[in-house]
C-alpha positions in Angstrom: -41.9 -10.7 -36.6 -42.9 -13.7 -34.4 -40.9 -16.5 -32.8 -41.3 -20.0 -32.2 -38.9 -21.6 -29.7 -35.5 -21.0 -31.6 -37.1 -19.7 -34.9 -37.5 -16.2 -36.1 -40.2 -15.8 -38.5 -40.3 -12.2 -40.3 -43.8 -11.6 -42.5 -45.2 -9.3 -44.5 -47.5 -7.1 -42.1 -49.8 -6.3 -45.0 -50.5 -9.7 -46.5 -48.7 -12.1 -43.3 -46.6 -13.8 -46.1 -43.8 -15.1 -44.8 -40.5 -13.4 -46.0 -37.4 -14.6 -44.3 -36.6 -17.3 -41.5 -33.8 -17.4 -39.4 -32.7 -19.9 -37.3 -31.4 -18.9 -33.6 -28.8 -21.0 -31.4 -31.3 -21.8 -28.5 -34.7 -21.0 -27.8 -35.8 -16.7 -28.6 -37.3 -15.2 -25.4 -37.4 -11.7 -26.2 -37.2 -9.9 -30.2 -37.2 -6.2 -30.9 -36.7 -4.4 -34.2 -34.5 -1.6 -34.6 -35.4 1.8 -35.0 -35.3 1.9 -39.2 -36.9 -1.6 -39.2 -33.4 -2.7 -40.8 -32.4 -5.3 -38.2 -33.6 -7.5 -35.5 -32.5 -8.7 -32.1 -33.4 -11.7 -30.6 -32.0 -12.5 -26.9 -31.1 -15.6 -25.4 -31.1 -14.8 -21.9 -30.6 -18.3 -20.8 -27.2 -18.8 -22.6 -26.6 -15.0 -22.2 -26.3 -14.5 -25.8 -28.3 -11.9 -28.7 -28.4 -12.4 -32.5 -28.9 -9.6 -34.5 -30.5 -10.1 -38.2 -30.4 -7.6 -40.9 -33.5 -7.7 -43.2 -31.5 -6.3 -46.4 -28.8 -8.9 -46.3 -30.5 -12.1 -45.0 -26.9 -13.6 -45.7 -25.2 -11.0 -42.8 -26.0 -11.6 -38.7 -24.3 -10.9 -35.5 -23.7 -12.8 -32.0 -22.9 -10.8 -29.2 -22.2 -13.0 -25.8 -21.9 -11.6 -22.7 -20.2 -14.8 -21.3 -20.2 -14.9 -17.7 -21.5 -11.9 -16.9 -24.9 -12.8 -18.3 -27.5 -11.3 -19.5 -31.3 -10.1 -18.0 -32.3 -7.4 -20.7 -31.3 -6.2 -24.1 -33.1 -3.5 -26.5 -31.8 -1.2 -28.9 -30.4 2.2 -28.6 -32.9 4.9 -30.7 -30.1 4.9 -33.6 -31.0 1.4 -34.1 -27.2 1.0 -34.3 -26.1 -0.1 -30.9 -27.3 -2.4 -28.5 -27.6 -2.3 -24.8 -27.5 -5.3 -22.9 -27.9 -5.3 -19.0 -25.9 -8.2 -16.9 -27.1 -10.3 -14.1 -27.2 -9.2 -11.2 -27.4 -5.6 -12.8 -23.6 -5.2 -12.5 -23.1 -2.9 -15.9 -24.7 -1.9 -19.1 -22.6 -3.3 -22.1 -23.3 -0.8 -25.2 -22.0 -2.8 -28.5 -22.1 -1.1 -31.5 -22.7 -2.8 -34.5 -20.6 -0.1 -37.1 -17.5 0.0 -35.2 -17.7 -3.0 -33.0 -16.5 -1.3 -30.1 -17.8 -1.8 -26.7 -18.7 0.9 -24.0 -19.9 0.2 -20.2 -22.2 1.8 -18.3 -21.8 0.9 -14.4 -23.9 0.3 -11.5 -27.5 0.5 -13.5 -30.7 -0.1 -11.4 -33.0 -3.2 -11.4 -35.9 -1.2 -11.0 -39.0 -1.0 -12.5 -37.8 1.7 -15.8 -34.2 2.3 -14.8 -33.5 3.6 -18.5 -35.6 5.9 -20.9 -34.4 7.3 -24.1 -35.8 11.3 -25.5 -37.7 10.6 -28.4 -36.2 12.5 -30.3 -32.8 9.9 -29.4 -30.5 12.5 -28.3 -30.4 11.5 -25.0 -30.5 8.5 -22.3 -31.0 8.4 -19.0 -30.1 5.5 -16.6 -31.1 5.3 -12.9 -28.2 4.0 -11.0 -27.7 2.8 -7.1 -24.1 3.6 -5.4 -23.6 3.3 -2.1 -26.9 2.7 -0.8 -28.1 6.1 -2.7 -30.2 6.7 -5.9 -28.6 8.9 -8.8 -29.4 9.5 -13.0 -26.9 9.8 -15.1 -27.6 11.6 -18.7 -25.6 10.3 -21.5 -25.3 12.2 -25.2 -26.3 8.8 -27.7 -24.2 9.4 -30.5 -21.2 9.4 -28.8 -22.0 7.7 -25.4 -20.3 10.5 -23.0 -21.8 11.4 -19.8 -23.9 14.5 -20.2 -25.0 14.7 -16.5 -24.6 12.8 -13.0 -26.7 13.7 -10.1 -28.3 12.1 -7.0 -32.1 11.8 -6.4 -34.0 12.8 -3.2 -35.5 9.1 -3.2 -35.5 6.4 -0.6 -35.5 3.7 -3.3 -36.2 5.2 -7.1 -38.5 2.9 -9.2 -38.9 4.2 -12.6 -38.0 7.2 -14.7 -39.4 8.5 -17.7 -38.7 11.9 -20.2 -41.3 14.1 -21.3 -42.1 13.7 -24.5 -40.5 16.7 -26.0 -37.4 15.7 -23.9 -36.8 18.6 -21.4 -38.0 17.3 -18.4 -36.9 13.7 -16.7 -39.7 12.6 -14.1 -38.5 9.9 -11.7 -40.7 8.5 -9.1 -40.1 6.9 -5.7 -40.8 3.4 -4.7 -44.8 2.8 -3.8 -44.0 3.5 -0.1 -42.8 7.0 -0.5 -45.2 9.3 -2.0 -42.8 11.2 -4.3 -42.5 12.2 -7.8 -39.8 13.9 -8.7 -39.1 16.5 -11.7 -35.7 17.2 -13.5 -34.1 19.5 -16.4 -31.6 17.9 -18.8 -29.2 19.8 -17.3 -30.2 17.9 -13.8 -32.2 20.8 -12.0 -34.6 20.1 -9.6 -37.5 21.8 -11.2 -40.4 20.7 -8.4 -41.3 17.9 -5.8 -44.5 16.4 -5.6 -45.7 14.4 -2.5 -49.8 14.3 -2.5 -49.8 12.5 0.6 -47.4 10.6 3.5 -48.2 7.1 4.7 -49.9 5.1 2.5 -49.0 3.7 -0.5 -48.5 6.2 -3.1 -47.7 6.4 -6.9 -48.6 3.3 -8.8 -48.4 4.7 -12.7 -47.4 7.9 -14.6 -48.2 9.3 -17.8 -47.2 12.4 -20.1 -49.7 13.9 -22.2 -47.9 13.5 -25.5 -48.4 17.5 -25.6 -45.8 17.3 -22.5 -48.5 19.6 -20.7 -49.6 17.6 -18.1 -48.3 14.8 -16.2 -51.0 12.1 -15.0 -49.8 9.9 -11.8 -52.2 6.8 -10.9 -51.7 6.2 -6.9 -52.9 3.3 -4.8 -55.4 5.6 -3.4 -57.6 5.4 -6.5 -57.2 8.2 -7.6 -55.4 10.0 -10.7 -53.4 13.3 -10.2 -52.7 15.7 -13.0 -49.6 18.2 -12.9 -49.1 21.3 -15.4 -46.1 22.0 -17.1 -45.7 25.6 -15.9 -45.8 25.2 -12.0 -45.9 21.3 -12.0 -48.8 21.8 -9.6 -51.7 19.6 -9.3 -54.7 21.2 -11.6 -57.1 18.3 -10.8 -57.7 15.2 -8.8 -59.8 12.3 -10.6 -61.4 10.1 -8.5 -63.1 6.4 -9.1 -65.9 5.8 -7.1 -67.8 2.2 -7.2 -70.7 4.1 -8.1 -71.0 6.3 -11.4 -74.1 9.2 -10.4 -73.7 12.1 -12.7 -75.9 12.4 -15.9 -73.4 13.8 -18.1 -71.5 10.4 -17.9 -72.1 7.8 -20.5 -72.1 4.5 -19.4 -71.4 1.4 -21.6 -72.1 -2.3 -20.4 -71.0 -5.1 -22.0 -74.1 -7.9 -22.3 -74.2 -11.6 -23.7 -76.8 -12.8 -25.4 -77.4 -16.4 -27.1 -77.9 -16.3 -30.8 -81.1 -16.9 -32.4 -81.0 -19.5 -35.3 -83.9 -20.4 -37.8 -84.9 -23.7 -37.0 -85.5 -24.4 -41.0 -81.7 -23.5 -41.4 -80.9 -26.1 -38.8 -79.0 -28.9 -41.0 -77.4 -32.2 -39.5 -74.4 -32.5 -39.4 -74.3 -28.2 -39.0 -72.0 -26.6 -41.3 -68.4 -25.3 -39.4 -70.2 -21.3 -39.5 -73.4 -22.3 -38.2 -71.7 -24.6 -35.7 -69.7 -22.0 -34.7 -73.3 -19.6 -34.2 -75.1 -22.1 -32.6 -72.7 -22.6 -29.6 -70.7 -19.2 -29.2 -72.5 -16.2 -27.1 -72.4 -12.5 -28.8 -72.1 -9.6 -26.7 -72.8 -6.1 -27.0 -72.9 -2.5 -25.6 -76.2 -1.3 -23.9 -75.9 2.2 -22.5 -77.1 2.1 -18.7 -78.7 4.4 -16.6 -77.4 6.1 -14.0 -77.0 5.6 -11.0 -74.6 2.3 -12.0 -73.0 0.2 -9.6 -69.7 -1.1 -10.8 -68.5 -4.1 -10.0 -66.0 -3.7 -6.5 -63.4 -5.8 -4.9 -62.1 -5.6 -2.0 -58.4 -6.2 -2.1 -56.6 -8.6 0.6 -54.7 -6.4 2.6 -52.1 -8.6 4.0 -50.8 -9.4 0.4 -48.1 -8.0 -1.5 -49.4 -6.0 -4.5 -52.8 -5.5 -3.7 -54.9 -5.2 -6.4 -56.0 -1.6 -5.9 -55.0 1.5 -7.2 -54.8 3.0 -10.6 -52.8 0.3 -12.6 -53.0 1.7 -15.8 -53.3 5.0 -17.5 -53.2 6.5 -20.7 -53.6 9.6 -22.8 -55.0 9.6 -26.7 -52.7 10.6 -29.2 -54.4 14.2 -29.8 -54.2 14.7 -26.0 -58.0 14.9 -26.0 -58.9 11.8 -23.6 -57.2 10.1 -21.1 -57.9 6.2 -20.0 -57.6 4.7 -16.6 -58.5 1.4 -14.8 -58.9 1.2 -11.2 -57.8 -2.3 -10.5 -59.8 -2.9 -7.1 -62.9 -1.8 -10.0 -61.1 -4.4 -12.5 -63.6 -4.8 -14.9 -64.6 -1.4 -16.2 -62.6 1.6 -18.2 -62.7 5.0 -17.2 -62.0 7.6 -20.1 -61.5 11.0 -19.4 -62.5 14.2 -21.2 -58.6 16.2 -20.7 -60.4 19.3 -22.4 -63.1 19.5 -19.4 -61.1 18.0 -17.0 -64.4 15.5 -16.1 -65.8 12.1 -16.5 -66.7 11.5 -20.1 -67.2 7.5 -20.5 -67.2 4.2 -18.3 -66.5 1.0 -20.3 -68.3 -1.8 -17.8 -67.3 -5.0 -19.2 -67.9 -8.8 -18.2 -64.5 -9.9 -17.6 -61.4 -8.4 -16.4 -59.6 -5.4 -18.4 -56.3 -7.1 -19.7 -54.3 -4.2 -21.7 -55.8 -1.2 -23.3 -54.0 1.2 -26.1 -54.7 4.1 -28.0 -55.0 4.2 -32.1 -51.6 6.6 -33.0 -53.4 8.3 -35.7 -56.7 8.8 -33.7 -59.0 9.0 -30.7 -59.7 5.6 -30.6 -58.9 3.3 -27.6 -58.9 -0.6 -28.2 -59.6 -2.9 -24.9 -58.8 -6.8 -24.4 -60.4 -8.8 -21.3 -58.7 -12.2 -21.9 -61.9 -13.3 -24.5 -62.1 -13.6 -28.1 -63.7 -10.2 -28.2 -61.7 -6.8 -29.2 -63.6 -3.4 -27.6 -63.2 -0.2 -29.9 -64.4 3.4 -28.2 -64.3 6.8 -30.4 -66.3 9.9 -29.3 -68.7 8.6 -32.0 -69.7 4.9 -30.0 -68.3 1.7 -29.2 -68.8 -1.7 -30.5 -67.4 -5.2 -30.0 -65.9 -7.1 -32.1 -65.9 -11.0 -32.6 -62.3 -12.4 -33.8 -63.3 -15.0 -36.3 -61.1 -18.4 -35.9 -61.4 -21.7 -34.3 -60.8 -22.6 -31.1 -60.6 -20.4 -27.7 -58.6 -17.2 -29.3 -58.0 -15.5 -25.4 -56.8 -12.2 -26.1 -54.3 -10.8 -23.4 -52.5 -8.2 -25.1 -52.9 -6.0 -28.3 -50.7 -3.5 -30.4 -51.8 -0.5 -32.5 -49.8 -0.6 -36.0 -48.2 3.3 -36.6 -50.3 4.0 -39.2 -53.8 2.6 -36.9 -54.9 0.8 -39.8 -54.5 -2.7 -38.2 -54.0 -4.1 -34.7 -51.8 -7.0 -33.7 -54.2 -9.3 -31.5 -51.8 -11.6 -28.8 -52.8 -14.6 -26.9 -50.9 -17.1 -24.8 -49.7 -18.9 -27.8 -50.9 -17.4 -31.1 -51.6 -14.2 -32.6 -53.6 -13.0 -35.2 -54.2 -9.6 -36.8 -56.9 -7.0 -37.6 -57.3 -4.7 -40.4 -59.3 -1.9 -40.0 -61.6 -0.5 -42.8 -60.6 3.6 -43.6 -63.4 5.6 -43.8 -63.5 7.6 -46.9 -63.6 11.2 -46.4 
């Protein structure tokens, strides 16, 4: 689904034909499908209002309007059968339910970073709340919306929270000025504490291993922190020097080079593909030796957010890798061996790492930099690839299908996407 000011345009993701077109009352700023793919929200934060659209009855839709109370967020719950829509001002949560068309509120939510996280299984919800000047969670039950849990936090101002993957442990970190990362039971134990150091500026970005082992945590300190399940103590500390010196790392650098055309070929007026050859760089991977210098900023201290710090952090769906970026090292991605606990592979590249994302099937990580080019590592290489199309195609985001047979490519104001050849086994 894709939207274009107050359209909603739903195609085929196989063939991009274009299936069904709705027509919103103002312009969409966020969408999101439900759960079972059945339905669609689009929200109108401006004017405070959501439309919901089913996809098996183009004839049926739904307004919900939160009137004056507004409206800053909305998303589905994991039934795909009620909505949650978060007020200005973060004053309540407003559950609507779209089977019963009753209404259930959920006070004194946090504006923080994550303030709500679902199990994925969908049993359960947590919301981080503020009362009083104080931090708590509460745990509701999802099919029936009842408070499962209500406890306060040993943070100075909470920032995010987020469940392990196989839903029995809640981790909720601390705002970047208080080292602490916290660790929580469904039934709201305090399992462990973790604090890796005082002063400075601490957790930047979290992670769970999809196996719910280990828990990464990125910190402004550059380096990345990995906790085991069994004593949620730190079993490693990954650092990201400016300099890569071991042999046993495999560095990739990204390298332009002009194209080389026949002059016989050369015909006036060019044709459109070798116009396109003639005046467009290629690039490619060249494997450097080590010792490599990355590139290094130095960030402006007396800034807010300073671009330092482990941003970004991910793990591969078989739990096998795990990939960083240092932002103070802002062009290069760092991928992990989780097995080994070392360095396995630095991706240097010419521009800027934008978003990177993990195949769901496989141990394959896609990279964007803001150019026309998509990056694509497996333990077996890593090539570039050119996105065909006219005009400056600047990719700034991407998004693995579920099945990691095609990848949805996002720019400023267009999008395209790319299938991926399976290899025959």
């Amino acid at each position: 689904a894709s939207c274009m000011q107050h359209r909603l345009v739903v195609r085929d993701a196989s063939s991009l034909q274009i299936l069904h077109l709705y027509t919103c009352l103002d312009q969409i700023q966020y969408i999101e499908w439900s759960s079972d793919s059945l339905f669609i929200l689009c929200a109108m934060y401006k004017r405070g209002i959501v439309q919901v659209w089913s996809l098996e009855q183009p004839e049926w839709h739904c307004k919900i309007d939160e009137g004056s109370a507004g409206l800053v967020a909305s998303c589905w719950s994991p039934d795909g059968r009620h909505i949650l829509n978060t007020t200005e001002f973060h004053l309540r949560i407003t559950v609507w339910s779209l089977c019963t068309k009753s209404v259930s509120y959920i006070k004194y939510p946090k504006a923080c970073q994550q303030g709500v996280a679902f199990t994925k299984d969908g049993r359960y919800m947590a919301v981080a709340e503020r009362r009083d000047c104080k931090d708590f969670i509460s745990i509701f039950v999802c099919n029936n919306w009842q408070l499962l849990r209500h406890f306060d936090t040993e943070t100075q101002d909470l920032f995010g929270i987020e469940w392990a993957p196989n839903g029995c442990v809640l981790a909720a970190w601390d705002t970047c000025l208080e080292y602490k990362v916290l660790l929580y039971s469904l039934d709201g134990r305090l399992l462990s504490s973790y604090r890796a150091y005082e002063w400075p500026l601490g957790v930047k970005s979290i992670a769970w291993s999809p196996s719910s082992q280990f828990l990464a945590i990125g910190s402004f300190d550059e380096k990345v922190r990995i906790l085991n399940h069994v004593t949620w103590k730190k079993i490693t500390e990954l650092d990201h020097p400016a300099t890569i010196s071991s042999k046993k790392t495999i560095v990739y650098k990204e390298v332009e080079k002009s194209p080389t055309v026949d002059s016989e070929r050369l015909s006036f007026p060019p044709t459109r593909a070798l116009a396109s050859s003639l005046f467009s760089t290629q690039s490619k991977y060249d494997i450097s030796q080590v010792p490599v210098s990355l590139q290094h900023i130095k960030p402006v201290a007396d800034r807010a957010n300073p671009k330092v710090g482990v941003g970004m952090l991910a793990f591969s769906a078989d739990n096998c890798f795990l990939a960083t970026k240092n932002d103070n090292i802002p062009n290069a991605v760092w991928i992990w061996d989780v097995r080994k606990l070392k360095l396995s592979v630095v991706l240097e590249q010419l521009c800027t790492i934008q978003y990177f994302q993990w195949d769901p099937c496989q141990p394959r990580l896609a990279v964007c930099t803001g150019s026309s080019r998509v990056y694509l590592w497996s333990p077996a290489g890593c090539i570039v690839v050119q996105v065909p199309g006219e005009g400056d195609f600047q990719i700034m985001s991407l998004s693995w299908h579920c099945r990691g047979d095609s990848m949805l490519l996002l720019s400023k104001d267009h999008f395209c996407v790319c299938y991926l050849e399976r290899e025959e086994v």
